[in-house]
C-alpha positions in Angstrom: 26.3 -0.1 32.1 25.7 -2.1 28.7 28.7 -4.1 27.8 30.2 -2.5 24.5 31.9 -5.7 23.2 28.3 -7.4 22.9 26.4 -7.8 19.6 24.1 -4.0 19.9 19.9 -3.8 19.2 20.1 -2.0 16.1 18.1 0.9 16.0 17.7 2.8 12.4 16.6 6.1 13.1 18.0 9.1 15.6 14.4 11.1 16.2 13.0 11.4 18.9 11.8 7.1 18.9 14.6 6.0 17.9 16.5 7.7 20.7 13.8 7.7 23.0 14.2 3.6 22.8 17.7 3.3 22.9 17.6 5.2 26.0 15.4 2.5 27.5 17.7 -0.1 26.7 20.8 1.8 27.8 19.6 2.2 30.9 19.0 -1.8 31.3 22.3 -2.5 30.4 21.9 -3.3 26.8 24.3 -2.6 24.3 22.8 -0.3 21.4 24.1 0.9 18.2 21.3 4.2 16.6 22.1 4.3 12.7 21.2 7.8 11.5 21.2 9.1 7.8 21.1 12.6 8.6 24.3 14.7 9.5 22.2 15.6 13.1 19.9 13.9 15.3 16.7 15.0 16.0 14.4 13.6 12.6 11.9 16.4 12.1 13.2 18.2 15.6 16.2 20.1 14.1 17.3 23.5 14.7 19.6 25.7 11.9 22.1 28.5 13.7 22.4 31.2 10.6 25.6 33.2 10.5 24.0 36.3 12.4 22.7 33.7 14.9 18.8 33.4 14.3 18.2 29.8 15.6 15.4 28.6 13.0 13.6 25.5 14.3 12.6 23.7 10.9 9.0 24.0 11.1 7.2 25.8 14.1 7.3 23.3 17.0 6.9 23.4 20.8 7.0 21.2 23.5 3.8 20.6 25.6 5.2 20.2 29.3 2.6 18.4 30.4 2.8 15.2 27.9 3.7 12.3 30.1 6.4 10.7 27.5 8.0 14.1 27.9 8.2 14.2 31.9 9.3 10.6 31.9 12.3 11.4 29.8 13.4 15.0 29.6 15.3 17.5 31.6 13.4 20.6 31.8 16.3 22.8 33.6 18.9 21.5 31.4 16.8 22.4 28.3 16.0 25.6 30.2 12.7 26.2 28.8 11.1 29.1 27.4 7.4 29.2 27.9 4.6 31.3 25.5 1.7 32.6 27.4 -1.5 31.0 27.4 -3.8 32.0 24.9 -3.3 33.9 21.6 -4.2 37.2 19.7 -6.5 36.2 17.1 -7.3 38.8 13.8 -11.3 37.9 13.1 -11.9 38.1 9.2 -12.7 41.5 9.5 -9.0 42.5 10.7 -10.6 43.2 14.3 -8.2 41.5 16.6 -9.0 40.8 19.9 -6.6 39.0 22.7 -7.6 35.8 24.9 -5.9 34.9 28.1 -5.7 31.1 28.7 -8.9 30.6 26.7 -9.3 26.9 27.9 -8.7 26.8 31.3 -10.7 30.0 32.2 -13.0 30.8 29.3 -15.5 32.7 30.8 -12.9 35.2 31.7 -10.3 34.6 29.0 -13.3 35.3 26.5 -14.6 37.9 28.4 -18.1 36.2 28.5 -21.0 38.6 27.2 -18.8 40.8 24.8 -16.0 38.7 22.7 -16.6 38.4 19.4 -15.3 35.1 19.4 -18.6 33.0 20.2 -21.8 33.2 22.3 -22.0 32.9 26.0 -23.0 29.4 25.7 -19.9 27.9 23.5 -17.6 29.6 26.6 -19.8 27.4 28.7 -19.0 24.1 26.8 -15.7 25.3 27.0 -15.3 25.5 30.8 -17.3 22.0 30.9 -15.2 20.3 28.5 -11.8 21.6 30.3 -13.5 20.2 33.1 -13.7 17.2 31.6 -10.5 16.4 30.0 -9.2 17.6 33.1 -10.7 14.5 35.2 -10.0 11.9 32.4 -6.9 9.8 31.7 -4.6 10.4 28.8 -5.0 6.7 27.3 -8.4 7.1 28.1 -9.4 10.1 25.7 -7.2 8.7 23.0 -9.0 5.4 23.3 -12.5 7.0 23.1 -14.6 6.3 19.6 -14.1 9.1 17.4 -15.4 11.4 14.8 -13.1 14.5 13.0 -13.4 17.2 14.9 -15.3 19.2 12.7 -18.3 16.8 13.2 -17.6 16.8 16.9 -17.7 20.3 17.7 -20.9 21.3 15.6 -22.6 17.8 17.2 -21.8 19.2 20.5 -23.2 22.7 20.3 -20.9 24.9 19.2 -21.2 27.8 17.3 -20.1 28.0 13.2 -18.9 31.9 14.9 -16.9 29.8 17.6 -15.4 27.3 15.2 -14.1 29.9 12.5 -12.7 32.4 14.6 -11.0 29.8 17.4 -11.3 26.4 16.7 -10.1 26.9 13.2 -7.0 29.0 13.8 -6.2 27.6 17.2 -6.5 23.5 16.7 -5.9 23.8 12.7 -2.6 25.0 13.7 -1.8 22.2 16.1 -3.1 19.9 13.7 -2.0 21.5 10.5 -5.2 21.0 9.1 -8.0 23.5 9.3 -10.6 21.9 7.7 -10.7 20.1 11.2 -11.1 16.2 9.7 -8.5 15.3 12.9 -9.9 12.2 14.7 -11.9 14.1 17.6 -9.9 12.1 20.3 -7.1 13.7 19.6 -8.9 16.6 20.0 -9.7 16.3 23.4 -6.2 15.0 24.2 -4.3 18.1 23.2 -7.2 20.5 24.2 -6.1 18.3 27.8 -3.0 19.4 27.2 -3.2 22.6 26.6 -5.4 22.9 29.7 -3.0 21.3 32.0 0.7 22.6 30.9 2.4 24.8 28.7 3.6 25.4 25.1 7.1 25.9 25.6 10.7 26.0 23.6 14.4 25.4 24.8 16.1 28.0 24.8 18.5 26.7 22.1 16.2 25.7 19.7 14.0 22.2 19.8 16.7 19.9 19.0 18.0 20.3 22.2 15.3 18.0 22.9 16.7 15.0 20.7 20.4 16.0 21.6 19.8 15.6 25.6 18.7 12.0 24.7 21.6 11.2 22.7 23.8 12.5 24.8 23.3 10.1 27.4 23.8 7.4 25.0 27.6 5.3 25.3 30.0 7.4 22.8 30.2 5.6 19.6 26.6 4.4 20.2 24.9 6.7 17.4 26.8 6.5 13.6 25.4 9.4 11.8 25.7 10.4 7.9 25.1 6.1 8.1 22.3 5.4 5.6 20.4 2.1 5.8 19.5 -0.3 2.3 18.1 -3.2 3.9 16.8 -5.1 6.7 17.5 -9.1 6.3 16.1 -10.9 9.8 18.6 -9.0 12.4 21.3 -8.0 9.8 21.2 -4.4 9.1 22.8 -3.7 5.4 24.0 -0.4 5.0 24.2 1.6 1.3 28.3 1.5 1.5 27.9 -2.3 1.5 28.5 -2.8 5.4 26.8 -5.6 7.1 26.4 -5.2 10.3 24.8 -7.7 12.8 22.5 -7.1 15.6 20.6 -8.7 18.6 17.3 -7.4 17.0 16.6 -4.2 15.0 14.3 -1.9 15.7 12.8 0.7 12.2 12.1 4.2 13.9 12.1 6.1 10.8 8.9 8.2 9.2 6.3 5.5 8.2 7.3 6.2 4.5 10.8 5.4 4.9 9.7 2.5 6.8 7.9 0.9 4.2 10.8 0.6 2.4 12.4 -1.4 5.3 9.8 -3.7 6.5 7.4 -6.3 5.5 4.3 -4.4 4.4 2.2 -7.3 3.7 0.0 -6.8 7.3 1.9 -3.0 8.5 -0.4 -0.2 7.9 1.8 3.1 7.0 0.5 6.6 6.5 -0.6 7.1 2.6 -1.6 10.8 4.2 0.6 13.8 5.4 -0.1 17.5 6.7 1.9 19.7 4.5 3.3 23.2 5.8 5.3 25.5 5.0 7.8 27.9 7.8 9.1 30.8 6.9 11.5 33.3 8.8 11.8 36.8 8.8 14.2 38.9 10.8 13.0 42.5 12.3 14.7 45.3 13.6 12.5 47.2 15.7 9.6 44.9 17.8 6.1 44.9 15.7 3.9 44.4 18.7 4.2 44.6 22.1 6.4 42.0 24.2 3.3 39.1 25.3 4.7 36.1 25.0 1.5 35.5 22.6 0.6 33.5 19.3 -1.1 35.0 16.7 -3.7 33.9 15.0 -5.2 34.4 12.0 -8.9 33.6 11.4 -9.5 35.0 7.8 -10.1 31.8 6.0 -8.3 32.9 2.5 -4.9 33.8 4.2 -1.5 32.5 4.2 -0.4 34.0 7.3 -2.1 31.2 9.4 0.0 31.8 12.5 2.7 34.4 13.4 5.1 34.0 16.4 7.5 36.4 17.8 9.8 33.5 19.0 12.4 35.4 20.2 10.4 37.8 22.6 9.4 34.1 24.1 12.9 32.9 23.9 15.5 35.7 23.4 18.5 33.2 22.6 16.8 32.5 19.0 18.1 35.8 17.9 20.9 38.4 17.9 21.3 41.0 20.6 18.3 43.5 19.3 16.9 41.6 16.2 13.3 39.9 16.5 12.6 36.5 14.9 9.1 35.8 13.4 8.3 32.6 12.3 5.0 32.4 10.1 3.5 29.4 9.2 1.7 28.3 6.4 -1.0 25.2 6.2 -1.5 22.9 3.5 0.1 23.1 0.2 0.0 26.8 -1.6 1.1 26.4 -5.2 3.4 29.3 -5.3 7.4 29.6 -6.0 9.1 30.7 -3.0 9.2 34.2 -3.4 6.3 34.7 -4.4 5.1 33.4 -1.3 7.3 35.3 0.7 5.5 38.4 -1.4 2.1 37.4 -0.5 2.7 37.1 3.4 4.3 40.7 3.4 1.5 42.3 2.3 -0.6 40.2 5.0 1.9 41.0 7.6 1.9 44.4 6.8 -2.1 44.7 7.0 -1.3 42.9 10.1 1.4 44.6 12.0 2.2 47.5 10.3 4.2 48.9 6.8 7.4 48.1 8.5 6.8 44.2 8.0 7.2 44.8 3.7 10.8 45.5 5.0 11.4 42.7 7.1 14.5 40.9 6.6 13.5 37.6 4.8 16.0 34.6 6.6 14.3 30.6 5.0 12.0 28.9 4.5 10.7 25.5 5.4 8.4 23.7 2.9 7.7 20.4 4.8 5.3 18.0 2.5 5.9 15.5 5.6 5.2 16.9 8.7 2.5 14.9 10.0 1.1 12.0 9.7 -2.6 12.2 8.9 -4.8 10.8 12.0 -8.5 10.8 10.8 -11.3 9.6 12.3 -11.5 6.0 13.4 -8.1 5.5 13.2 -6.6 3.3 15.9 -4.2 4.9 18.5 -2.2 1.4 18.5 -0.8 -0.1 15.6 1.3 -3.1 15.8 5.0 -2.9 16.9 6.9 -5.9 16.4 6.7 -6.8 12.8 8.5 -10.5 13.4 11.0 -12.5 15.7 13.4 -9.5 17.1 11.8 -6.7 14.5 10.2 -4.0 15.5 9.2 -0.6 14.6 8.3 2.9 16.4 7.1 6.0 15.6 4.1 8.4 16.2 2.7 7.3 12.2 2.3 4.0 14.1 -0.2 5.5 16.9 -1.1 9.4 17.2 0.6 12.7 15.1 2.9 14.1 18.0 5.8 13.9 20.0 4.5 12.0 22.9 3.4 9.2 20.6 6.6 8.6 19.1 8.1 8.6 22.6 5.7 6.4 23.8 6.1 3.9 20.9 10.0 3.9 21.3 9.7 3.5 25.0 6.7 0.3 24.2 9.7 -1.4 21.8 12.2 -1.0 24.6 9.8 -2.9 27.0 9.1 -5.1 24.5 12.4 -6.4 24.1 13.6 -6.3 27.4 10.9 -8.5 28.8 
């Protein structure tokens, strides 16, 4: 157990590096002290509980079981996790839909090989060959690999423009926020690996279940929330109310822009890039499609919809006994006050699933200009950590856009210092 009288490792910043570090030290016995300005932890992993008890994740998120970070750390029963099917329903430009069943593992089935109109027998076979592939290769080692964006790599490779419009588009733009595909193609291949391998899944509580399981295993006292940070001045933290405090080391796991406020920037890189997008809830009465555990895609390239999912008939604890969540998300940046917005994707939703949607119940909406870091083409997986004697920072802006990578980079500074 760490020794509570002894001067802490500060660590600014409860998301999931921050706490993700200060786990890794607590379990060696050091004495930690997680500085939070936020009223919750979590970062960008926060839930809301409205008054009729819709639990609204802020921004559609889900966990991929299979990201190593994740298995290391996290207790799967405890968060008891609710898992969407593989695959998605995907609405082709011309309002066809059609539905695929774990599209990357078995293609040739999943895209029913000679008759989907998603793409041409031979992009299903560099499908099956490329799941094939990830499948054999190392995480480190597909992130490590030279990289184009993933536009460039897909059309290099053979595929289809039919293929890359109808799934690649709506599938990876929506992991990636970005649809135009300029992702560094690395990352590509590690989340198409991961998508392969495990499942997209939720706690049944919302996603900041996630962050709380980590704090909670933290010393009580250990993580000051509502506790904003000025300054950093060699291992004295000083805090907006004028509070000193004075630490072992401290370790920045903010976002990279509050970061650069904090550190040296003179040889840091920080993200001058984000992926914008915008969640909004609605609440329905009476279930739009069938139960099927499914995403929903949208491949028309001039909608808003982008994705739809029916999160409760995936995890039935985000909403009230016989109410339906939807979550809809929205890429990139539309210009458009929020109810006019909310205007627009009822009429889509209602071409979609039905005149009943214009009367769905509108609950919030998330406009998050932040949500991920750009990661384009070239750009380096590893960025340096320790900024100088007993500073350091963490944080997926200084590797890869995801959760994994700002595990990864908390658990790296907790090695780091302990050696």
């Amino acid at each position: 157990m760490s020794d509570s009288t002894a001067t802490p490792i500060i660590i600014i910043g409860a998301g999931m590096a921050g706490l993700t570090c200060a786990n890794y030290l607590h379990r060696a016995g050091r004495s930690v002290l997680v500085l939070e300005a936020a009223d919750a932890v979590g970062g960008r992993v926060r839930t809301d509980v409205t008054p009729e008890g819709f639990r609204l994740d802020r921004g559609f998120q889900v966990l991929q079981t299979r990201y190593p970070e994740v298995q290391r750390m996290l207790d799967y029963g405890a968060l008891q996790l609710r898992a969407f099917r593989s695959g998605a329903v995907i609405r082709l430009a011309n309002g066809r839909q059609t539905t695929l069943v774990n599209p990357l593992d078995q293609p040739l089935a999943a895209f029913s090989a000679l008759t989907s109109p998603i793409g041409t027998l031979a992009d299903k076979l560099r499908i099956a060959a490329l799941a094939q592939r990830v499948k054999n290769s190392g995480n480190q080692e597909l992130l490590d690999f030279p990289s184009s964006d993933t536009l460039t790599y897909l059309r290099q490779n053979g595929w289809s423009e039919q293929i890359i419009d109808s799934f690649f588009r709506p599938f990876f733009g929506g992991v990636y926020l970005d649809r135009s595909l300029s992702t560094a193609s690395n990352f590509f291949e590690f989340v198409f690996k991961q998508f392969v391998e495990g499942d997209a899944a939720v706690p049944a509580l919302g996603m900041q279940q996630i962050p709380e399981q980590l704090a909670t295993r933290l010393p009580a006292g250990s993580v000051r929330l509502n506790t904003k940070v000025e300054a950093t001045e060699g291992t004295q933290v000083r805090l907006t109310s004028g509070e000193i405090l004075a630490a072992q080391a401290v370790v920045v796991a903010v976002d990279g822009e509050a970061a650069a406020r904090l550190l040296p920037t003179s040889r840091l890189s920080f993200p001058t890039a984000w992926r914008r997008t915008t969640c909004t809830y609605f609440a329905a009465d009476t279930p739009p499609v069938k139960a099927d555990q499914l995403l929903r895609l949208n491949a028309a390239p001039d909608s808003l919809a982008h994705n739809v999912a029916f999160t409760s008939d995936v995890a039935p604890e985000y909403a009230p006994t016989g109410r339906i969540l939807v979550s809809v998300s929205t890429h990139g940046s539309p210009i458009l006050p929020e109810a006019d917005l909310t205007a627009r994707l009822r009429e889509e939703l209602a071409a979609w699933f039905g005149p009943e949607a214009q009367r769905w119940q509108h609950l919030r909406s998330y406009h998050l200009p932040q949500a991920l870091p750009v990661y384009s083409a070239g750009q380096p997986p590893h960025q340096p950590l320790q900024v100088a004697d007993r500073l350091y920072r963490c944080g997926d802006y200084t590797a890869y856009p995801s959760l994994n990578a700002a595990m990864a980079t908390g658990r790296e500074v907790a090695e780091a210092l302990l050696a």
